[in-house]
Structure formats: C-alpha cells, structure tokens
C-alpha positions as CSV (number, residue, x, y, z in Angstrom):
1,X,-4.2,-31.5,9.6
2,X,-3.9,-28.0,8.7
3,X,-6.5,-25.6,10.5
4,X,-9.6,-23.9,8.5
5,X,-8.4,-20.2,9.1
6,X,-11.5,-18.4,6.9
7,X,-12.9,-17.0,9.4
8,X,-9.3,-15.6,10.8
9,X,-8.8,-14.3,7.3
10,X,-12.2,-12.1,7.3
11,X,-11.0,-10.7,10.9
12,X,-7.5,-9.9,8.8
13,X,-9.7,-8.4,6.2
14,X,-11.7,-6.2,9.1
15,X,-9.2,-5.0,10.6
16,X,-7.0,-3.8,7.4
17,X,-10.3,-2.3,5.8
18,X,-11.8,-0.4,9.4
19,X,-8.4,0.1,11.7
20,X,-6.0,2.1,10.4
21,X,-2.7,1.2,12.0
22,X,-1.2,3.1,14.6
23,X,2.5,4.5,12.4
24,X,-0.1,5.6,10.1
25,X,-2.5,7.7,12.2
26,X,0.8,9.0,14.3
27,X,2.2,10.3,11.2
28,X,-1.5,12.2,9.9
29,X,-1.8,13.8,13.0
30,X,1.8,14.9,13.3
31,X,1.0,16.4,9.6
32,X,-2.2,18.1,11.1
33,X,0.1,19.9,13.9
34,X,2.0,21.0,11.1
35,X,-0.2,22.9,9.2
36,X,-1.4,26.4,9.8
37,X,-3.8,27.0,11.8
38,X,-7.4,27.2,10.2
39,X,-5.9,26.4,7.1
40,X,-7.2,24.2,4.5
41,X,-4.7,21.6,4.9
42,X,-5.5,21.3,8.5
43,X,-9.6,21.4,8.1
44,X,-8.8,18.6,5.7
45,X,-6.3,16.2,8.2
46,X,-9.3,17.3,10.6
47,X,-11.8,15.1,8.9
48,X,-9.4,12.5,7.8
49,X,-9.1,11.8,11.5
50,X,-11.9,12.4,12.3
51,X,-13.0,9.3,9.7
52,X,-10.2,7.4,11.0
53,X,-11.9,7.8,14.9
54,X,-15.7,7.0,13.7
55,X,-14.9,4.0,11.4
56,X,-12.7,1.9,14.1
57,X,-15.7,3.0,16.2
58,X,-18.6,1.7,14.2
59,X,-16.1,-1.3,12.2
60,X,-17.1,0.2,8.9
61,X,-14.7,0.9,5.7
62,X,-12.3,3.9,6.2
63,X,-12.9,4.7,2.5
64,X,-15.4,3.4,0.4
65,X,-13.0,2.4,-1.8
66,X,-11.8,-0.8,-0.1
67,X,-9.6,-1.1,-3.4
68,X,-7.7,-4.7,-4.3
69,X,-6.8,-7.1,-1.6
70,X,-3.4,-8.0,-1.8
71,X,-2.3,-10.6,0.4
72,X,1.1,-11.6,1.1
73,X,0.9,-15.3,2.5
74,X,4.5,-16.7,4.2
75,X,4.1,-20.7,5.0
76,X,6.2,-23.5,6.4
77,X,6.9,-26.0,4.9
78,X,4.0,-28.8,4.6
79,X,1.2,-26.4,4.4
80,X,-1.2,-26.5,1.4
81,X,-1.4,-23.3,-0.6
82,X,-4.7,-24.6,-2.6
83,X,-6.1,-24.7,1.0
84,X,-5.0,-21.3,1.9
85,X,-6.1,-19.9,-1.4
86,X,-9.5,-21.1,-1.3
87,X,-9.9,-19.8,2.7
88,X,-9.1,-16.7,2.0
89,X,-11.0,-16.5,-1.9
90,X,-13.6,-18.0,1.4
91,X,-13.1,-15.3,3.5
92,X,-12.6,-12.2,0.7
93,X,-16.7,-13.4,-0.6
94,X,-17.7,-13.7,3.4
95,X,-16.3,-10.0,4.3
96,X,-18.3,-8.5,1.3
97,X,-21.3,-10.3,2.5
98,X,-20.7,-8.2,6.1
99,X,-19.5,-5.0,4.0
100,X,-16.3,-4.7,5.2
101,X,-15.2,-4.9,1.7
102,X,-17.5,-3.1,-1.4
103,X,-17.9,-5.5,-4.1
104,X,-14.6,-3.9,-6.3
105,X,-14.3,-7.2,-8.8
106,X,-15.0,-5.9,-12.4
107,X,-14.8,-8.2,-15.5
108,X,-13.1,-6.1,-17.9
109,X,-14.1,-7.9,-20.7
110,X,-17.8,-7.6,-20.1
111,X,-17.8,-4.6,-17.2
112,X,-20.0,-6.9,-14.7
113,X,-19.1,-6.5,-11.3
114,X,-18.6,-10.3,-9.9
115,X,-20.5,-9.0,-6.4
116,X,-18.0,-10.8,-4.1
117,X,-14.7,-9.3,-4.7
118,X,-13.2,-12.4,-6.7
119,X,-12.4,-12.8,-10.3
120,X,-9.9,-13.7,-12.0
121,X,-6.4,-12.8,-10.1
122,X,-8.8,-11.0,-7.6
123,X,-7.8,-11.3,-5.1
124,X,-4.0,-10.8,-5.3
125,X,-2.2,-13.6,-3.6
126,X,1.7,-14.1,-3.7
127,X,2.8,-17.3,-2.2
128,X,6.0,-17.9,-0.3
129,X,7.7,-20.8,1.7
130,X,10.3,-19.7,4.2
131,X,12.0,-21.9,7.0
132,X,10.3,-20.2,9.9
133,X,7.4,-22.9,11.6
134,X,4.9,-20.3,11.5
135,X,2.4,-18.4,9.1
136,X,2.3,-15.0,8.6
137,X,0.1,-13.2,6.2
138,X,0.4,-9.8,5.2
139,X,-2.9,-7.8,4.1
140,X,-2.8,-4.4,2.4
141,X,-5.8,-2.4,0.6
142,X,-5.3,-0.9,-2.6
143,X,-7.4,2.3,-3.2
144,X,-8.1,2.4,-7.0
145,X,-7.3,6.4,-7.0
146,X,-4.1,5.6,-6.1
147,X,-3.4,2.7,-8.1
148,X,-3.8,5.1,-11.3
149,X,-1.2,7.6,-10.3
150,X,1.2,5.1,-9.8
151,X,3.9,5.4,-12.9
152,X,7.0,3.9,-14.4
153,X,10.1,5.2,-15.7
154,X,12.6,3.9,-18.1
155,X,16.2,5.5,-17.3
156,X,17.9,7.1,-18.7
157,X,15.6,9.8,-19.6
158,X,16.3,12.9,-21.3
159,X,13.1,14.9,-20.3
160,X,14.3,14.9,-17.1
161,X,18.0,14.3,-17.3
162,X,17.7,11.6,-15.2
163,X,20.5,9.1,-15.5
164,X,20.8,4.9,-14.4
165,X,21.9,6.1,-10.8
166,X,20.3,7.2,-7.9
167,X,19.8,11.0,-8.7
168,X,18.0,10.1,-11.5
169,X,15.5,7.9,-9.6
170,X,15.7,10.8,-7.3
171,X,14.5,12.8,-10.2
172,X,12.2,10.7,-11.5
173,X,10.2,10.4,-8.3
174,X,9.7,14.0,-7.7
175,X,8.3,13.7,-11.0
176,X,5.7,11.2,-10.2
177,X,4.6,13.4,-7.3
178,X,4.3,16.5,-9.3
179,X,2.6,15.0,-11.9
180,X,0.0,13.3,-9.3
181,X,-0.7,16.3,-7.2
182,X,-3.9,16.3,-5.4
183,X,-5.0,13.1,-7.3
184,X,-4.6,9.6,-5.4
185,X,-6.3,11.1,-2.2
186,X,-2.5,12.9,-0.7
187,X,-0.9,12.7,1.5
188,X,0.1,9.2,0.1
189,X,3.4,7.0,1.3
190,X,5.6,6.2,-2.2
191,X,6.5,3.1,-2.9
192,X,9.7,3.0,-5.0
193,X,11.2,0.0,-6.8
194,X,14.5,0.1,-8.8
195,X,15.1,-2.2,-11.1
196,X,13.5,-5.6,-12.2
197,X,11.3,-6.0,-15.2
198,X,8.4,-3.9,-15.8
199,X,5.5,-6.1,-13.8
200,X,8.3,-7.5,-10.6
201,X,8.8,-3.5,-10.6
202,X,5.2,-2.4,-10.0
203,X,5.2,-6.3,-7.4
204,X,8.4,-4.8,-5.4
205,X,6.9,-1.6,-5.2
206,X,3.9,-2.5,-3.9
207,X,5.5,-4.6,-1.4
208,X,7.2,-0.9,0.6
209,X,3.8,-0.6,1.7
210,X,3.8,-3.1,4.4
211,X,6.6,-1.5,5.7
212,X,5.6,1.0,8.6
213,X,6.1,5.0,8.6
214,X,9.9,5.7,9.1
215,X,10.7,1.9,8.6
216,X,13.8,2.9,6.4
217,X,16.3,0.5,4.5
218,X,19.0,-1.3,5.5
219,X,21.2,-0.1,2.6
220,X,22.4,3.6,4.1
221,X,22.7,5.8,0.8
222,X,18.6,4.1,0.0
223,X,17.5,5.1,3.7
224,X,19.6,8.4,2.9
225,X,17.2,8.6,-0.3
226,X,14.3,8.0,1.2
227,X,14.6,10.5,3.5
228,X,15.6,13.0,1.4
229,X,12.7,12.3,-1.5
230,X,10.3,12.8,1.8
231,X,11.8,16.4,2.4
232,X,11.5,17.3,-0.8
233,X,8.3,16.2,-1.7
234,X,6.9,17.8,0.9
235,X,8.4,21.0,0.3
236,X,6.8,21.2,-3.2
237,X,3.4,22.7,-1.6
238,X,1.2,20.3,-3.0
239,X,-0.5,19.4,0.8
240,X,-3.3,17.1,1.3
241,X,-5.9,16.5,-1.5
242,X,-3.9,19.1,-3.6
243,X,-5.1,22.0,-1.8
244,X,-1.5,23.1,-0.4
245,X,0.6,22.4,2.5
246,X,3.3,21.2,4.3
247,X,2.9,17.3,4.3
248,X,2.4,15.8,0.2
249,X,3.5,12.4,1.2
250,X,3.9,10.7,5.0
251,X,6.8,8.4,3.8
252,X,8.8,6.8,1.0
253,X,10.2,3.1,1.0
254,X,12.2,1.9,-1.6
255,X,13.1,-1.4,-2.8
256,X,15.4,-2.9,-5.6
257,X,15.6,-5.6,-7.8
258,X,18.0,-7.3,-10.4
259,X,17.8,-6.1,-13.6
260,X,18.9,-7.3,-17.2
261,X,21.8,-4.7,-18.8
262,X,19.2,-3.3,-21.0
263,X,16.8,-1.9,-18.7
264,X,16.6,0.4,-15.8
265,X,13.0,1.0,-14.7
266,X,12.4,2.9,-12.0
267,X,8.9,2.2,-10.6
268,X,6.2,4.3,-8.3
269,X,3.5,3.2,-6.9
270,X,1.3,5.2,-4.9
271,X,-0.6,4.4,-1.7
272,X,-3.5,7.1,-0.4
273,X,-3.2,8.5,3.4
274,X,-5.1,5.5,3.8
275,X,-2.6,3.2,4.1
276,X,-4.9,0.3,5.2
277,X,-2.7,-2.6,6.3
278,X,-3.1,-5.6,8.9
279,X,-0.6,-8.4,9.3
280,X,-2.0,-11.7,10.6
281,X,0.7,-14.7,12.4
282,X,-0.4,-18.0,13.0
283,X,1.7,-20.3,15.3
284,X,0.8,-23.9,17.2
285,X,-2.4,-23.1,16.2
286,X,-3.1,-19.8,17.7
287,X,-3.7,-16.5,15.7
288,X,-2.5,-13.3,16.5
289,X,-2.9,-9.5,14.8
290,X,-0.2,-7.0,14.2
C-alpha cells in the first residue's frame, strides 16, 4: 500500500520556505565580498544574510512572500497521483496552519483569499512517471515580485535586432534584466527557455530553477551562453535591489524546447535571491532531504 507522506511533504514545504540551500547562500556571500566596502550593495547582501542566518534559526519564512508552490512530483510506476495530490493539497493547508507558508491563494474572480494556500491550480503540481523505483519531489517557492518581471519574447524582433538564433536570445535577455532592474528583489538567478509554445515556455523556464548555482548545461555553446549572459548582466550596474553593484543576477540556466516553424519564443522568468528550493526522495519507504 502506498505510504501517507503529508506530513513529509509539510517538512519539504519547511525546509524550502525557512532554509535556503547551501549553492544559494555560497553564491550571496561571494557577491557580498565583491562589493565595495561600506557600499550600499554590500549593507544590502549584509541583511540578506543576515535574514538568511535568523530564519533557519527560528524556522520562520525567509520572505514573507512565500509566493506559489510549485512542486515537481517524479513517481514509479504503480503509485497513485490522486493520492499524492491530495497529501500534499494536505500538507500545503497543514504548513499554512504552522505559518511556514502565508496564506497567498487569491480567487481572482472574487479577490478572496482561500486562507490555506489552495485554489484552483494552487498549488502547482506537474506529474511525471519515470522508470527509477523511487520518488522524488522537487519544491520550489515562487516570490510574486518576481513572477511579474518575468517576460516573453517573440523572435525575431526588430526593436532589438534580435534574430531566431542564439545572439538574439542573448539580446533579448539582457533586455529582460534591464527592463527589471531593481524590481523582483535582485540579485535574482534567470531562468531562460527557448522555444516551445507560449505557456510550456514560461513551464521550462521555471523548471532552470531547480537546478543549483553554476549547474550549467550539457549542450556546450548553451553553458557557453549561460555564462556569458551572467557576465554581462552583471556588468550592467544594476546590483542588488537596484541600488548598484557588481552582482545583478547569481546565475542563469537555460532550457529548450521544440517549437512549431512559426514561432520562436524566447522566455524569462525571474527567481528573487531567494531562490527557495528543497528536493524530497523517498525510497523503500524511507524519506530523505536534499
């Protein structure tokens, strides 16, 4: 019989919304040594870390924003997704109840907040079967500031003679960070999708962000994008929270999709230095955290 795990999921769900992981808080204070000394960059990575140290302390929210839960569920063959759904729509309403979570669920039709973080397609849950005998589920927290800088392009485009080819997603994702600045609480880590149609864009996207900081791709002239888009968005001068500086973003991952002849979208999405993330394996019966 397959296990009740709702009380598993609403550790996941602590640990993604209190601990940040380790690639994450490596990479902000790296960025803090970076910065100038007595600078406002620096005084700002100085009480992001600061937050960072007192909310793994005291197992509160890192942000009060605990954003959308997007949960990324792997399972073997036999197991019941209606069971897993309803554990972890379980476990979402339980770690609301302990305020790990802020009640976020907002009917948009009649602006009343459901009080227990589920609504409809809230939470996000994609479901997929793979031949491993274990589950794994992936947890990420999606801040709302973020989620409105996020942006999609339709190549080619003349404002910014960007053509259907890599320069011109190059070009269009420089765009997306100059047009965000300060907004979407930077430094943020891009998630960059190329291809698809325009919602499996914004899903692939999305999906970079449970890779960790420097995870690059295993296509070489991607990775080689990737690390060149991070240079460069950094050297803009945007810094953290728009106030200047050396580090604009900690990472970007791209992804790609197929696409129909008619369309090349290129998609951004933006994730805050909050990069909240857990990743939860169950095998034999026992449950680990990653």
């Amino acid at each position: 019989m397959q296990q009740d795990l709702t009380e598993a999921f609403v550790e996941l769900i602590r640990r993604a919304s209190t601990d940040l992981p380790p690639d994450v808080e490596e990479a902000l204070r790296e960025a803090y040594n970076r910065e100038e000394e007595g600078s406002a960059a620096q005084s700002v990575f100085s009480s992001i870390l600061e937050n960072v140290t007192l909310a793994r302390q005291h197992s509160t929210p890192v942000c009060q924003d605990t954003g959308t839960p997007i949960f990324y569920v792997h399972y073997p063959f036999g197991w019941s997704t209606l069971k897993l759904r309803e554990q972890i729509r379980t476990a979402v309403q339980e770690a609301t109840r302990r305020s790990y979570l802020r009640p976020n669920a907002v009917d948009s039709l009649t602006d009343r907040n459901s009080g227990d973080n589920t609504g409809q397609d809230f939470p996000v849950i994609h479901f997929e079967e793979w031949e491993e005998d274990y589950l794994q589920v992936d947890l990420t927290l999606k801040g709302g500031g973020c989620e409105n800088v996020g942006i999609q392009y339709s190549l080619p485009d003349s404002r910014l003679k960007a053509g259907r080819d890599l320069e011109g997603v190059r070009k269009a994702a420089l765009d997306a960070v100059v047009k965000a600045q300060g907004q979407g609480c930077a430094p943020g880590i891009l998630g960059i999708a190329i291809g698809g149609d325009r919602g499996t864009g914004y899903e692939v996207s999305k999906e970079q962000f449970i890779r960790k900081i420097g995870e690059r791709s295993d296509i070489p002239e991607v990775a080689a994008l990737e690390e060149r888009l991070k240079e460069e968005a950094n050297s803009l001068g945007i810094g953290p929270m728009g106030f200047g500086g050396k580090t604009t973003v900690l990472d970007v991952q791209i992804g790609a999709a197929h696409r129909l002849p008619a369309s090349y979208f290129v998609t951004v999405s933006y994730m805050c230095w909050a990069c909240r993330r857990n990743r939860m394996i169950v095998r034999d019966g026992q449950v680990s955290y990653q």
